[in-house]
N, C-alpha and C positions, 0 to 999 in steps of 0.2 A: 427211350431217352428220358422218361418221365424219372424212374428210379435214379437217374444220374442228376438232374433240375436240383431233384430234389434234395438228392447228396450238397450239392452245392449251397445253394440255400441255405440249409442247415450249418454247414461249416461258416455262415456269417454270423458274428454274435450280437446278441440282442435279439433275437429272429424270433420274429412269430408268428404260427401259422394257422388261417382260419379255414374254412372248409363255406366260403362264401363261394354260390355258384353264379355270382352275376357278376367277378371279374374275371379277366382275360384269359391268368395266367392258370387257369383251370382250376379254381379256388384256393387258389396260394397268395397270399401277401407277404411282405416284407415290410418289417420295421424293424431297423438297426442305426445304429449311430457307429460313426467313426472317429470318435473321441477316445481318447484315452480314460478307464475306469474313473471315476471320482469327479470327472469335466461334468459342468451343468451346460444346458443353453434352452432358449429363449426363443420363440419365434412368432413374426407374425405378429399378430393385433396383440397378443399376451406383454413382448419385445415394445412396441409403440406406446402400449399405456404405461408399462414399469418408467420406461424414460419419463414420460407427459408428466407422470406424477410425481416422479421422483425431482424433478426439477420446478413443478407448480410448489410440491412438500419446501422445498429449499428457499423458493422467491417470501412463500408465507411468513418462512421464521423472522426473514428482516424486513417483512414490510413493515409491523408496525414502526419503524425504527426511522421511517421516511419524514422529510416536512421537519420544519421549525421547530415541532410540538409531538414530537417523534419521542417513543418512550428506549429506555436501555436498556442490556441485556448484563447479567452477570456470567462472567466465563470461569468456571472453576475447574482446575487440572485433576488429572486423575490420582485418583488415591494410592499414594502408594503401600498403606499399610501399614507405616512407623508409627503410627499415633502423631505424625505431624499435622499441620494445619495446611490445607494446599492452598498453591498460593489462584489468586481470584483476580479478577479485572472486572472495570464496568465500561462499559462504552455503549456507544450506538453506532460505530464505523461500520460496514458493512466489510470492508477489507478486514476487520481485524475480527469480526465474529468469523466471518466465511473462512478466514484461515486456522484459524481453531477451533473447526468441527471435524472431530473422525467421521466422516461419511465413508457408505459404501454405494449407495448407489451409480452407479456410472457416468447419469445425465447430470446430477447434483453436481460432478466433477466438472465439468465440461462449465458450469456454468460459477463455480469458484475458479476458475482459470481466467474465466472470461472478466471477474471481476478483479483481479489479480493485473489484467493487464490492463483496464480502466485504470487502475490508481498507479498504477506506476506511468502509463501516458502519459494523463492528464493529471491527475490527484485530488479526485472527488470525480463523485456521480457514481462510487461505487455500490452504495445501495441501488441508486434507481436503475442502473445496469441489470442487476437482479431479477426486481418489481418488473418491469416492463417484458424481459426475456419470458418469465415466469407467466406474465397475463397474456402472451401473445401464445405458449403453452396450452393455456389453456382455451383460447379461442381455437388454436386450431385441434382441439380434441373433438369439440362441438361442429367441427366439418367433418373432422374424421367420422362421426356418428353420419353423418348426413353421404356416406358413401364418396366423398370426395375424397383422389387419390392425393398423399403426402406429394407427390411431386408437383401438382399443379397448385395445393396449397404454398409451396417453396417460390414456385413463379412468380403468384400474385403478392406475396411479403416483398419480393424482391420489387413489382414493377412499384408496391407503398414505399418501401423502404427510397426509393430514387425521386418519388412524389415528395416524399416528405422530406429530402435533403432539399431538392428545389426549392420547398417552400421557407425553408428553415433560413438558407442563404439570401431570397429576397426581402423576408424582415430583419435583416440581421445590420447593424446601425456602426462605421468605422469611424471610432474620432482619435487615428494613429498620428495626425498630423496636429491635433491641437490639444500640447502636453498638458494644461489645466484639465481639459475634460478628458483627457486619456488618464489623471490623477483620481478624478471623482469616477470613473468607472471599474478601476480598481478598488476603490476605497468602499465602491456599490456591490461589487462582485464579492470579495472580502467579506461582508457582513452578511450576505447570504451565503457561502459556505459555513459563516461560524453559528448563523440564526439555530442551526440543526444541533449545534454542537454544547456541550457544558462551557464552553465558554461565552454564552448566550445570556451569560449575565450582564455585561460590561460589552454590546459588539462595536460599539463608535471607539472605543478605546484597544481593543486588539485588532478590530480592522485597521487601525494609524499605524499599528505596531507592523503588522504586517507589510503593509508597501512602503511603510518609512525602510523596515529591511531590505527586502528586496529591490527602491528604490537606490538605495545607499551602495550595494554592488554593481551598480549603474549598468542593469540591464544584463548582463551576461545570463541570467539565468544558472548559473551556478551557486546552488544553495547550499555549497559546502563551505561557502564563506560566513552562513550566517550559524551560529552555535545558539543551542538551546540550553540553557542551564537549570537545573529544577532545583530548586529550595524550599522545603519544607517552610512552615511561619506563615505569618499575615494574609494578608487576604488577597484574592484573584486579584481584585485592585490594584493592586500593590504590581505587579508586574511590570516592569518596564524595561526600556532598550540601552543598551549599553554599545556604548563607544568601543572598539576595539574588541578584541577575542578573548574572552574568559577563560580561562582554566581553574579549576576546583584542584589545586595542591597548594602547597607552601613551599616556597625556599627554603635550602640546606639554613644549619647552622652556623650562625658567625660569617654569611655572606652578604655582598651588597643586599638590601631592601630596593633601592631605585638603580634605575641604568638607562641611561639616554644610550641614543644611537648605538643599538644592540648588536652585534654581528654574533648571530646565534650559529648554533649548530644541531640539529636534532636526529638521534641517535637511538637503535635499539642495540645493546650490546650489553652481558653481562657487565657488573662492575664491583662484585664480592669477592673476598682475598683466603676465604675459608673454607671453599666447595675445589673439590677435584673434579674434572670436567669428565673424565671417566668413572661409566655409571660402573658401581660396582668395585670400582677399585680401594684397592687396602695398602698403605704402608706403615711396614714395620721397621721400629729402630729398635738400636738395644743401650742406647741415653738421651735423658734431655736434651742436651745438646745439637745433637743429629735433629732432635724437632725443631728445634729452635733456629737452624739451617735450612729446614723446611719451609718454617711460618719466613725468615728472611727473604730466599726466593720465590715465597708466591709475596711479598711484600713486593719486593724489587720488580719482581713484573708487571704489575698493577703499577708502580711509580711509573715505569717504561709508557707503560698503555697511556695513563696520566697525560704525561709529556708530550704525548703524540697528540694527544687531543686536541690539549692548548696549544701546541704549535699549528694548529688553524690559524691563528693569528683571532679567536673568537675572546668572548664576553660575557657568553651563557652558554650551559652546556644544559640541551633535555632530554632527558633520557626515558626510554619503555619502561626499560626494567628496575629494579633498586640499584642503588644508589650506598653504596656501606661505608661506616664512618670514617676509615683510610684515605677512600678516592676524596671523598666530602672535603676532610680534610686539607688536602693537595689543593683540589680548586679553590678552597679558601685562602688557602696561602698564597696562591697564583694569582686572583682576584677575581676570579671567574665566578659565574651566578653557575650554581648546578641547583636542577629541577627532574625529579626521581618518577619513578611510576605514575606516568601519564600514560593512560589508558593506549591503548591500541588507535580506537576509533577518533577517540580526540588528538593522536600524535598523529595520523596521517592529514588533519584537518590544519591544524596546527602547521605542518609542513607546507600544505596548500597555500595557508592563507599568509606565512612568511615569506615562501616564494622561493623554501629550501628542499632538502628531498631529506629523507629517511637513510641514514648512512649507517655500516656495520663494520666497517674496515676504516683503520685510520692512515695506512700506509703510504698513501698517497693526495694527499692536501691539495694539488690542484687539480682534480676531478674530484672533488666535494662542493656538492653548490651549497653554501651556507645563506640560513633566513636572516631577514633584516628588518628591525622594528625601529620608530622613533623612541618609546620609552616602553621599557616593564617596571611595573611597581603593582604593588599588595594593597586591597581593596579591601573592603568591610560589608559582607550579605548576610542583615540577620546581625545571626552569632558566629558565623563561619567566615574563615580570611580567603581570598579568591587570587589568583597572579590576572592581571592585565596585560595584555599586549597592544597598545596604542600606535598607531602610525606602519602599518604591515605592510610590506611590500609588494604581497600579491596583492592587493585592491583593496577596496574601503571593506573590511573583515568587521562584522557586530554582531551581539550577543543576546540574545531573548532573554532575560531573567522572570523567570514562573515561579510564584509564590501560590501559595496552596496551604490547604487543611490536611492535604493527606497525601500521601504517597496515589491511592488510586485517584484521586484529582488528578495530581501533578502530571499521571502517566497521560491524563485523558486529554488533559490541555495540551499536553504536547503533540499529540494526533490531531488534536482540532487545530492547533497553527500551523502543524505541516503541511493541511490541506490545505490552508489560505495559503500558505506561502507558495504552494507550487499553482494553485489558481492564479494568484498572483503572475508568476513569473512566467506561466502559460499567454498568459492575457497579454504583455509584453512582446512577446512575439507573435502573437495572431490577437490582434486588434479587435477584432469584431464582437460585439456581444450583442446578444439575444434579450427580451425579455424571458424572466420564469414566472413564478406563482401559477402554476398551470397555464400560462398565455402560448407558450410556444409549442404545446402539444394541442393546442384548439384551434392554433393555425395548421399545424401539422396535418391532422385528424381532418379537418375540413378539405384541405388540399386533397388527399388521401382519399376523400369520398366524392370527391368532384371527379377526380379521374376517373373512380372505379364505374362513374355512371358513365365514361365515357369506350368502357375496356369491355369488351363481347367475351361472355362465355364464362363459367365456374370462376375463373382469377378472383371475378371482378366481387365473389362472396370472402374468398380471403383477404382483399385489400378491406376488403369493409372491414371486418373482422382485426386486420390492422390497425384500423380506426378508432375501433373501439377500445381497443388495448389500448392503443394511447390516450384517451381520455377517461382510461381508469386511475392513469398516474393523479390526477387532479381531487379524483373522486378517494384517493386512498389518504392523498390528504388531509383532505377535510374530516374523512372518518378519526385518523389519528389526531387532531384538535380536537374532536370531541363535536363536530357538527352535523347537520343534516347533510350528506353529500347528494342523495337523489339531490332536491332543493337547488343546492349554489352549485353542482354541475350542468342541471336544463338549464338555470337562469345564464349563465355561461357560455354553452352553446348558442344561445338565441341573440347574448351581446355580439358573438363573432358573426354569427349570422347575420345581424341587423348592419356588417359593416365595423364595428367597433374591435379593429387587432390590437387592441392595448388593455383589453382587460382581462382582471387574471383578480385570482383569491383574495383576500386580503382577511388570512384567518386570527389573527387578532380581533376585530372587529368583528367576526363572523358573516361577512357577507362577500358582496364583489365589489369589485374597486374599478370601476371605469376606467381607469389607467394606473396601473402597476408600476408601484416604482421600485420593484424588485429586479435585479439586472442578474444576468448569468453569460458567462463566456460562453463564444459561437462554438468554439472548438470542445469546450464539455458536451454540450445538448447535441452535438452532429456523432461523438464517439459514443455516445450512450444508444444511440440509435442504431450505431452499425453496428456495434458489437452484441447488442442484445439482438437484431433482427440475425445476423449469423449465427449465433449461438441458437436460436430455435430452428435455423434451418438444420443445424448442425446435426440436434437433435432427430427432429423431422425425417430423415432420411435413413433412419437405422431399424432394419426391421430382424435383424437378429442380434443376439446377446451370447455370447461365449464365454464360458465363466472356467479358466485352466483348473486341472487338477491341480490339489495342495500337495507340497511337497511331500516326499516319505522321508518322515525324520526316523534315521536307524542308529542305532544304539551304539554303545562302544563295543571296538573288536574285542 
């Protein structure tokens, strides 16, 4: 049978064979894979550190990017070779670096996902999602050394991770019931998501901006009511909130400028009298005439379409797409307002916020819900003429107007008020806010370590280890201000320890602040917590790496 083994054996590929007399199979081994040619994989402790690291690699890039005093990153797109100039972003968001990195590592993925669905939750805390998943990474590499199996490190994250929400909910402070100070915790919360931001110039003056918005759609939390408008010119300062829904167009020619009690209609539907709708198509005449028969009937049907419009019984008509001097002309005569190539993104907002729907078919007038405004009239931003929409019938509808030095300003400011705004509007329905400035990861952290002295067995080195993770968030701060962190982290520790849950950094000043008057929503600091403790378990549990074979690209028949 031995000459048959061995036939076999051989017929597996990969197969190698040694003439070791101290295994079983009478000095035969077997090493094969059952992958497809060109497949990689990973196993084992090799599998565990690519991740560890691959995801420590990832948290590093945007730490410094953390805290008030957090430095930016420049994003430039890939070159494509034309001798053009790529285009560039600066920012410090963690959502929008993380989503602009070609990564390949696998774990790197896992944890731009995971920051991916921080800011669309909540919207903010997507750096610290990162930072935190990133250091608890690395704590549990340093068990890993110390023979401790991944799965009972996963336990004791988990038995910190439910320590640490406990403790997070007991200092957590509701004033849902008294609107003044439910006003000032907004307006507290506000200024600490924009402290991190370039708009950190002016933050008492865009934290107003912010919950006077969000205030002004009275709570719905729907922040498609509020428009952001970006204008190049004057200074950050200069920004302020506007009454009603902006639009960046102009009105046709030779129509009304004002219009009270609007009954609008908005509309994506061609409106040129000079394009054959079939691509590719050709006609030939053999005279003028016959063209001239031509241009008549695409005249005539565009007057048709016309007709049908205005028989909405409407007053303005806005449209997706252009608008060609024909139809312009008809609605003028008609005395209709027509409003041409309004973007996509602002004609469905716009629909929102009038309280009409997007229509393409005029056939039938009474399944059209038409928008309804108190007035539209032509405004002055700058140098540029803007339409207003006043009085909207989906809800109190306002507008952000963002003045800037620059195009990459303008982009950035608008990333930094998106995140108040949705902090904002977050806060609005979950009341509760926390202290930050590192306070609510040193109550955390302590919590975390009372337990573990109380939890028997290996766990109780991982929760520690959880511990510490979180009170590196503190320590990464101070480094990114530029201060001693050993220093104002022990002095830190020993205020919470002496009793004092109210003190937290105060890196302006560079020292600690007895009591923080930095406030952060309960519902941020409790998702940054779950989702970075999942994501390193996520991690944590993969001890092989499969990497497919690449395609075979084959040539033309």
């Amino acid at each position: 049978q031995k000459p048959r083994a061995r036939w076999l054996i051989c017929a597996v590929r990969g197969h190698r064979q040694t003439n070791d007399p101290n295994l079983p199979s009478g000095g035969l081994k077997m090493d094969y894979s059952i992958l497809k040619q060109g497949a990689g994989e990973e196993k084992g402790e090799r599998a565990q550190l690519s991740n560890i690291l691959g995801g420590i690699a990832l948290a590093d890039v945007v730490k410094s990017t953390l805290g008030p005093r957090g430095m930016d990153k420049i994003l430039q797109s890939i070159p494509t070779g034309t001798g053009r100039l790529e285009s560039i972003s600066v920012t410090n968001d963690g959502a929008t670096i993380l989503k602009n990195m070609l990564i390949e590592n696998p774990a790197s993925k896992i944890l731009i996902d995971v920051s991916k669905t921080q800011d669309d939750e909540v919207g903010d805390g997507t750096t610290s999602v990162c930072v935190l998943s990133g250091e608890l990474l690395r704590e549990a590499e340093k068990l890993l050394q110390q023979s401790i199996h991944p799965q009972t490190i996963i336990q004791g994250f988990r038995l910190a991770e439910s320590a640490a929400q406990k403790a997070l909910a007991g200092v957590a402070v509701d004033h849902g019931d008294d609107p003044e100070k439910l006003r000032e915790d907004l307006f507290r919360i506000a200024k600490t998501t924009l402290s991190s931001k370039v708009l950190n110039i002016d933050t008492d003056h865009f934290a107003n901006l912010a919950v006077d918005a969000v205030l002004r759609i009275k709570g719905t939390g729907n922040l498609e009511s509020i428009n952001i408008l970006k204008k190049i010119g004057g200074s950050m300062e200069d920004s302020f909130l506007a009454e009603g829904f902006l639009l960046a167009k102009k009105i046709g020619l030779g129509q009304p400028k004002r219009l009270e009690n609007a009954k609008i209609l908005v509309a994506n539907t061609p409106m040129d009298t000079d394009k054959i709708k079939i691509f590719g198509a050709r006609v030939r005449v053999d005279s003028i005439a016959k063209l001239a028969e031509i241009e008549k009937a695409e005249k005539e049907k565009m007057k048709k379409k016309c007709q049908k419009i205005m028989d909405h019984g409407i007053n303005c008509f806005i449209n997706r797409q252009l608008i060609y001097n024909y139809p312009e002309e008809l609605f003028a005569q008609g005395n209709v307002m027509a409003i041409e190539h309004a973007d996509f993104d602002g004609i469905e907002r716009l629909a929102l916020v009038l309280g009409g729907e997007v229509t393409s078919t005029f056939d039938h007038p009474d399944k059209v819900k038409l928008g309804e405004c108190a007035l539209i009239d032509e405004i002055m931003i700058g140098e540029d003429t803007v339409i207003r929409f006043s009085g909207c019938k989906g809800g109190e509808a306002c507008t952000v107007v963002l003045r800037g030095a620059s195009e990459y300003m303008l982009d950035e400011a608008e990333r930094s008020l998106h995140d108040a705004l949705c902090m904002v509007a977050q806060t609005i329905k979950e009341t509760r806010t926390v202290l930050g400035a590192g306070c609510s990861e040193m109550v955390m952290a302590q919590a975390v370590e009372e337990e573990a002295k109380r939890t028997p067995g290996k766990k109780a080195l991982a929760m520690e280890a959880f511990a510490r993770a979180l009170r590196q968030i503190p320590a990464i701060i101070s480094d990114n201000s530029g201060l001693d962190s050993a220093e104002l982290v022990t002095r830190l520790i020993a205020e919470h320890y002496n009793g004092n849950h109210k003190a937290g950094l105060d890196v302006y000043q560079g020292d600690v602040a007895t009591e923080t008057t930095v406030l952060e929503s309960w519902k941020n600091k409790s998702s940054v917590v779950n989702y970075a403790t999942e994501a390193a378990e996520m991690i944590l549990r993969v001890d092989n790496i499969i990497r497919c074979a690449p395609r075979e690209r084959r040539g033309p028949r």
